[in-house]
C-alpha positions as CSV (number, residue, x, y, z in Angstrom):
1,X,115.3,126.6,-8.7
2,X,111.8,127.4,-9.9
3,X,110.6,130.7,-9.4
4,X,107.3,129.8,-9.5
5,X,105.2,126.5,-9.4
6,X,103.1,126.2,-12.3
7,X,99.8,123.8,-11.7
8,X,96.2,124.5,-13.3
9,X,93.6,121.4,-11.9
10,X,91.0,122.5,-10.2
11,X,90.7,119.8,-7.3
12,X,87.0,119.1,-6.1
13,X,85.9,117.1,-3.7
14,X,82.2,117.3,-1.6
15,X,81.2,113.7,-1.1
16,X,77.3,113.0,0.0
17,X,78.6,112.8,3.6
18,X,79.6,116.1,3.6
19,X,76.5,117.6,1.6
20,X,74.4,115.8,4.3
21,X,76.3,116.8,7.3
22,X,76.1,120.8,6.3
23,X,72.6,120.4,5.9
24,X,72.4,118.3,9.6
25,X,74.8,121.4,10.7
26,X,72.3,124.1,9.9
27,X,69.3,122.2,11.6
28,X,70.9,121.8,14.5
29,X,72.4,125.5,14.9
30,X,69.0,126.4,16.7
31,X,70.3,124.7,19.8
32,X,74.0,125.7,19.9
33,X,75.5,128.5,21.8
34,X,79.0,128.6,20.7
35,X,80.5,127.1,17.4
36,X,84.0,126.1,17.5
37,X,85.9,126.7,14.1
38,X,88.8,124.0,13.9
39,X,91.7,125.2,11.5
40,X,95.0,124.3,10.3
41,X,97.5,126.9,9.3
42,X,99.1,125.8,6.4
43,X,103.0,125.6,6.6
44,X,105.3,127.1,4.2
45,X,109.0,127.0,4.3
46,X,109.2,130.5,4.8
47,X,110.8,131.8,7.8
48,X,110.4,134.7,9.5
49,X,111.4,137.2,7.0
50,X,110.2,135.4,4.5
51,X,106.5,136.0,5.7
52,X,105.4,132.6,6.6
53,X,102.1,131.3,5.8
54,X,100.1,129.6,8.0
55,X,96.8,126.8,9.2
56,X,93.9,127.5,11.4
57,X,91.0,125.5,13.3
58,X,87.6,125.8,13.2
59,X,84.9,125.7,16.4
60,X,81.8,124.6,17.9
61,X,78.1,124.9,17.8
62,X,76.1,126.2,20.4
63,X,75.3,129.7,21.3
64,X,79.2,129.7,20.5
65,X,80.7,128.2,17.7
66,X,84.2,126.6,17.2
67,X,85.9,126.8,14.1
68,X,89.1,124.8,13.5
69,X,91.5,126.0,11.1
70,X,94.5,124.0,9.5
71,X,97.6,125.7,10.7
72,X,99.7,125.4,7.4
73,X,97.2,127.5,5.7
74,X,95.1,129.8,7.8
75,X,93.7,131.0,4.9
76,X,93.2,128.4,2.5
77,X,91.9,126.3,5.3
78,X,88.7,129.0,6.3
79,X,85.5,127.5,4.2
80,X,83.1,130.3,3.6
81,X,80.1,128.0,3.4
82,X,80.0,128.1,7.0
83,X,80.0,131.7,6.9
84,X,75.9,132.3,6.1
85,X,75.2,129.3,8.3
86,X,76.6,130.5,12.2
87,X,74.8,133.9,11.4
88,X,75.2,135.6,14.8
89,X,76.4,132.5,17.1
90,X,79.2,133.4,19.1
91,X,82.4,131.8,17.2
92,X,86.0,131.0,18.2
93,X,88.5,130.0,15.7
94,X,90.5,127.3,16.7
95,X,94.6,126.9,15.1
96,X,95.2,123.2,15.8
97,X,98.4,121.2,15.4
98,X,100.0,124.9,15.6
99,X,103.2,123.2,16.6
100,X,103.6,122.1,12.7
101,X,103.3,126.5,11.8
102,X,106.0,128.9,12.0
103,X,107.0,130.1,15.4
104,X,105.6,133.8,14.2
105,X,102.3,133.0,13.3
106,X,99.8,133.1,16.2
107,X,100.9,136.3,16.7
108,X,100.2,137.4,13.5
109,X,97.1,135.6,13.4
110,X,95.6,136.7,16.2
111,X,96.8,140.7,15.8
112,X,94.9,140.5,12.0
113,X,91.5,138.8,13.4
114,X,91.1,140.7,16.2
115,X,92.0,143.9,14.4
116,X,89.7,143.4,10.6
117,X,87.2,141.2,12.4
118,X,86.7,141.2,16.2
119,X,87.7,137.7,16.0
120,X,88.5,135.5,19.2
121,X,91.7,133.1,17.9
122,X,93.1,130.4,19.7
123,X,96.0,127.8,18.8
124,X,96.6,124.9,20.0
125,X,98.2,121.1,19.7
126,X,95.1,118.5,20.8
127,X,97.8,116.2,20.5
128,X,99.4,117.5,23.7
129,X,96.5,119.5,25.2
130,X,98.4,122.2,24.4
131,X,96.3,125.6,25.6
132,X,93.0,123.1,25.9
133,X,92.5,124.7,29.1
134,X,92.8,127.9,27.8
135,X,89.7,126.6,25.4
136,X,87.5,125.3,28.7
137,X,88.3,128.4,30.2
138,X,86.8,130.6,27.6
139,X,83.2,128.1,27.0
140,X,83.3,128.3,30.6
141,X,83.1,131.9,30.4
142,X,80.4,131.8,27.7
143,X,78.1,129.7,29.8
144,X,78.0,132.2,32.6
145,X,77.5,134.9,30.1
146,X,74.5,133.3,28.0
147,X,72.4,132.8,30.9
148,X,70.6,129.4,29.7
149,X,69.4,127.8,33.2
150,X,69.9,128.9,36.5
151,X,73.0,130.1,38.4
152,X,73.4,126.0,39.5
153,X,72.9,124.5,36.3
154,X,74.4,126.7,33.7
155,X,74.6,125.0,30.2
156,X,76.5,125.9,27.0
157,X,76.6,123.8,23.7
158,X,79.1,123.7,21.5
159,X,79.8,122.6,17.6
160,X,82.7,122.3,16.3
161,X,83.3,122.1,12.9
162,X,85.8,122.9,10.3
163,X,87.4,121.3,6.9
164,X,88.4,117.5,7.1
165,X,91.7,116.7,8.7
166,X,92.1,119.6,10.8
167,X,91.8,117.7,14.2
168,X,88.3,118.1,15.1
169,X,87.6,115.1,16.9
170,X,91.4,115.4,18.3
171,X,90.4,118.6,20.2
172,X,87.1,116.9,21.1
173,X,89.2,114.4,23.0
174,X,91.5,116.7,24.2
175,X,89.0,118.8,25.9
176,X,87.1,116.1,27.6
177,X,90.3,114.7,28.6
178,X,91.2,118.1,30.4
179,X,87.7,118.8,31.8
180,X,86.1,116.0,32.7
181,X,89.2,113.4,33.1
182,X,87.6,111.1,30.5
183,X,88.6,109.1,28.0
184,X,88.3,109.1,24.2
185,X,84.9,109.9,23.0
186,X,85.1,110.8,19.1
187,X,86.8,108.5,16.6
188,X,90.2,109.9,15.2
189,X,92.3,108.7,12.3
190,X,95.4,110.8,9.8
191,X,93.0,110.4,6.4
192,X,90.1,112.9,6.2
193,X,86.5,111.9,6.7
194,X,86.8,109.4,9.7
195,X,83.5,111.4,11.1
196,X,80.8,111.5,8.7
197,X,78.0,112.3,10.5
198,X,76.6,115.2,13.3
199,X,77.1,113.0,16.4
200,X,75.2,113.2,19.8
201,X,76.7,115.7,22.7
202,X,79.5,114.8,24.6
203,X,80.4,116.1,28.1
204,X,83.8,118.0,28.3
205,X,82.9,120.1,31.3
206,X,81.4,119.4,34.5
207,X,80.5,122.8,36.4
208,X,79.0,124.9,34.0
209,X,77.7,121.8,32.4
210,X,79.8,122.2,28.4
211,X,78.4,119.9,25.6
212,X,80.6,119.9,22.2
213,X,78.6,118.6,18.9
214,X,81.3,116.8,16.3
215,X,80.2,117.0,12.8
216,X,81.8,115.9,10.0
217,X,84.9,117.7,8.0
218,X,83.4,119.6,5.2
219,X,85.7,120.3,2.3
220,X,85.4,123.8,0.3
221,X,82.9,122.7,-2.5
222,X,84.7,124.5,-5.2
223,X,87.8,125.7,-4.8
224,X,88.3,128.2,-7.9
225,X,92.6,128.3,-7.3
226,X,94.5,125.1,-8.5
227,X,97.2,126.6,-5.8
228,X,95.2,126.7,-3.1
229,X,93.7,123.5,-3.7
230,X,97.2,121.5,-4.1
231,X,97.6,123.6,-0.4
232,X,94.7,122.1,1.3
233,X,95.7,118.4,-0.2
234,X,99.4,118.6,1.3
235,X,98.1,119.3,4.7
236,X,95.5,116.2,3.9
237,X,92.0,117.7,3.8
238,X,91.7,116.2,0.6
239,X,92.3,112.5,0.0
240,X,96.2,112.2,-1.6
241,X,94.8,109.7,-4.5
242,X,92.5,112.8,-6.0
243,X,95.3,114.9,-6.4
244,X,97.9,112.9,-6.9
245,X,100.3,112.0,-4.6
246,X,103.3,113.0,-6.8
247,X,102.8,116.5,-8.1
248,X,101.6,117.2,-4.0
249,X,105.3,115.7,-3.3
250,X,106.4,117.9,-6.4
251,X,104.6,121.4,-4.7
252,X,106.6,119.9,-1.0
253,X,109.9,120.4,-2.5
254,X,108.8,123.7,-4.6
255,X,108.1,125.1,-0.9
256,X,111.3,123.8,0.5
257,X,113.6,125.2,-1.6
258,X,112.0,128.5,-1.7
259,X,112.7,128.8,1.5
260,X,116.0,127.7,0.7
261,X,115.4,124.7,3.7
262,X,117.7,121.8,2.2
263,X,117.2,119.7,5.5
264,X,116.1,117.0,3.3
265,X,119.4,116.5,2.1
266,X,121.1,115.2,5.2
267,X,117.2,114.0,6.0
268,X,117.4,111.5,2.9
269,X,120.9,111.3,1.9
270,X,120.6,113.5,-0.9
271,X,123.9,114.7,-1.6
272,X,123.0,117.9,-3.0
273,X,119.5,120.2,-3.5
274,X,117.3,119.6,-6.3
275,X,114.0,121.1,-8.0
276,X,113.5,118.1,-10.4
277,X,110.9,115.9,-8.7
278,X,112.4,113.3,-10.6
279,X,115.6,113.3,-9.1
280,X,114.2,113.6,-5.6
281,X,111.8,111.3,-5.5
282,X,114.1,108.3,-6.4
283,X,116.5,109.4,-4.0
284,X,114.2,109.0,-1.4
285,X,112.7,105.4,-2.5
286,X,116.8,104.2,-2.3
287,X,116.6,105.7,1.2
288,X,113.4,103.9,2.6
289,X,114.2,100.9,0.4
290,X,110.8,101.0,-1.5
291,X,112.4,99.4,-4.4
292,X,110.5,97.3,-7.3
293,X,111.3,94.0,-8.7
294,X,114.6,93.9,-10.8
295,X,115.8,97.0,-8.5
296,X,112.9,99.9,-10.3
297,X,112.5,102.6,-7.3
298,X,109.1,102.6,-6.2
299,X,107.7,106.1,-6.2
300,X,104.3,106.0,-5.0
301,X,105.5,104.8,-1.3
302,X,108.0,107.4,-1.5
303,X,105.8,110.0,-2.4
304,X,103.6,109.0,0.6
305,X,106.5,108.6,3.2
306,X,107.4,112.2,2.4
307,X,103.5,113.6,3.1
308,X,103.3,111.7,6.2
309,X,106.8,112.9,6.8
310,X,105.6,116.6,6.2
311,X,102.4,116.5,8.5
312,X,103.8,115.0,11.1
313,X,106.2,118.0,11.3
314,X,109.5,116.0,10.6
315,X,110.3,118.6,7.6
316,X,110.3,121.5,9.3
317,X,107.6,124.5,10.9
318,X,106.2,126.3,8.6
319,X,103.6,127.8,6.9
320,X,102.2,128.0,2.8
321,X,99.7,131.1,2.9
322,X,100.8,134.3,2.9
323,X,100.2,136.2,6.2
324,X,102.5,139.6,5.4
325,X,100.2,142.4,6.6
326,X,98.9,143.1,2.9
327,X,98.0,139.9,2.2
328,X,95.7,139.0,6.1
329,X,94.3,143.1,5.3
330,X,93.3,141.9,1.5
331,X,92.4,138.6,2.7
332,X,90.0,139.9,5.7
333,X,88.6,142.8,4.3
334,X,88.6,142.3,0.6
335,X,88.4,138.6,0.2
336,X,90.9,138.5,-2.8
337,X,92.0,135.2,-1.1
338,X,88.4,133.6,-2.3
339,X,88.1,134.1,-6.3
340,X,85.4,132.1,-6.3
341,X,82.4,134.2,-8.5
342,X,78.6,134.0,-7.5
343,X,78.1,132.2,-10.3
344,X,81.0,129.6,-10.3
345,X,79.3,128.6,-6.5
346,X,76.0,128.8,-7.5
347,X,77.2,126.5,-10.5
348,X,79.2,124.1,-8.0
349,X,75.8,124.1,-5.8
350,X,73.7,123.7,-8.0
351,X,75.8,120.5,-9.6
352,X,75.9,118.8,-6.4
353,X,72.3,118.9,-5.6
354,X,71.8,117.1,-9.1
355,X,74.4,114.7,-7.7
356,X,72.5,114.3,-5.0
357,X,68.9,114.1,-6.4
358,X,70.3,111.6,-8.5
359,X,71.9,109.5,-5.8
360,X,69.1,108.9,-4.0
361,X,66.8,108.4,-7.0
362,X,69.2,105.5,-7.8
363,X,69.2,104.1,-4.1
364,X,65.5,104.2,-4.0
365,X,64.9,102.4,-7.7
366,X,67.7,99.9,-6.3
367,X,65.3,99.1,-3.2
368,X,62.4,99.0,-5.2
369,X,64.0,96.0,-7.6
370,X,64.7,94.2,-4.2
């Protein structure tokens, strides 16, 4: 088995959408109390004494903010660009879909952000309102404590926001389902950037009066580590064709077998474990039947039955950062986890505005030949 997995792109993606919705993010921070951070942990087929990696959720705007985080990859999944935008808002970092991470890992999540930062972490699964009360419970709280209108009418607002994929607008639901006993409000979907714009508030909370703000996911705009990149695309924060749906399939079965998980094997009817992606993949094509004409195996359906496969948890909990103790202490308190240089991201930024300058220089001299 491979020791290592060798890849070297450097994946980038930061659409207009997403330019646009940090930009409608900031202006609108003025009248947020609380910013939800939505996160996925990221899984990894360690287990427990393998130090298994993990995804967080990001949060909300308002006078608190939540943030959700990808559970697979806690780390991976944390975009510093919102970091100089919530300032001083009050922040809670939100793990969704933490039934898909490692048994071990809210503890170990929670322990290291409350310990190097001070950090309030939840996890949840929107899917089942898992803990959602525990989340109404706490902007609850924060209403009381900010003091916005009287003792009757106490108001909080609320912005969540986070990487795309990570559930944001599943939690949204969630909470409004569990607080107000109302039905869907913010459009959900399994391919990231269903929400692609700062949307109106929307009720989740009756008495104190709570308002959540969806935005749009916004994706990392440079991600300086090929590794971590090809991490955020398995969980699905980045569309599968920009990365390529094979080598993500290829980096699926590299974590597998490190953590020496062969469940694919009876799974697939595989007779025995492999590291060759080529082997693997037409194993599973025979299996779902995604066959060509004259009898070829058809890879690409394979390849994307195996990612839906993996985030819908049907391969297994676990987690692809690494949260050992020195890794969350570098991570937190040195930052070695985010090799991006100043002037890499000013370089990044500074490409994107071009992009952007010349985007709308083209949509304007398009209207003007109408």
């Amino acid at each position: 088995m491979r020791p290592t997995f060798v890849y070297d792109r450097i994946i980038n993606w930061f659409p207009g959408h997403m330019a646009k919705g940090l930009r409608l993010i900031t202006e609108k921070l003025k009248a947020v109390q609380v910013i939800i951070e939505d996160a996925i942990i990221i899984l990894n087929s360690a287990n427990a004494n393998a130090n298994a990696n993990a995804k967080m959720p990001l949060p909300l705007l308002a006078l608190l903010s939540l943030w959700l985080h990808e559970q697979h990859i806690p780390l991976s999944s944390i975009n510093h660009k919102f970091e100089p935008i919530v300032q001083k808002k009050d922040r809670l970092i939100v793990y969704n879909k933490a039934d898909l991470a490692h048994p071990d890992t809210e503890a170990v999540i929670t322990k290291a952000f409350k310990e190097y930062k001070g950090q309030d972490v939840m996890f949840t699964n929107a899917n089942e309102d898992t803990n959602v009360k525990g989340i109404i419970k706490y902007l609850a709280k924060k209403a009381k404590v900010s003091g916005t209108a009287s003792e009757k009418e106490l108001t909080t607002t609320v912005m969540v926001v986070g990487m795309p994929n990570v559930g944001k607008s599943s939690l949204i639901n969630s909470l409004r389902r569990i607080g107000v006993k109302r039905g869907k409000a913010a459009p959900t979907g399994a391919v990231p950037g269903i929400t692609r714009t700062v949307a109106g508030t929307i009720k989740v909370l009756d008495s104190p009066k709570v308002y959540l703000i969806d935005t749009p996911g916004v994706m990392i705009p440079h991600i300086a580590d090929p590794i971590s990149a090809i991490k955020v695309a398995l969980t699905g924060a980045i569309s599968d064709h920009l990365s390529d749906e094979r080598v993500i399939v290829d980096y699926l079965l590299y974590q597998l077998n490190q953590a020496q998980d062969y469940s694919y094997m009876n799974l697939y009817n595989i007779e025995e474990a492999t590291d060759d992606i080529e082997v693997f993949l037409p194993q599973v094509a025979k299996y779902i039947g995604a066959l060509k004409k004259k009898g070829a195996y058809n890879l690409g359906p394979a390849a994307q039955f195996l990612l839906k496969q993996y985030r819908l948890g049907k391969l297994g909990s676990f987690t692809l950062d690494d949260i050992s103790p020195e890794a969350l202490e570098s991570f937190l308190i040195k930052g070695v986890e985010n090799p991006v240089s100043r002037r890499q991201q000013k370089k990044a930024d500074k490409m994107e505005e071009r992009r952007i300058k010349w985007h709308r220089q083209h949509q304007q001299h398009q209207q003007q030949q109408r």
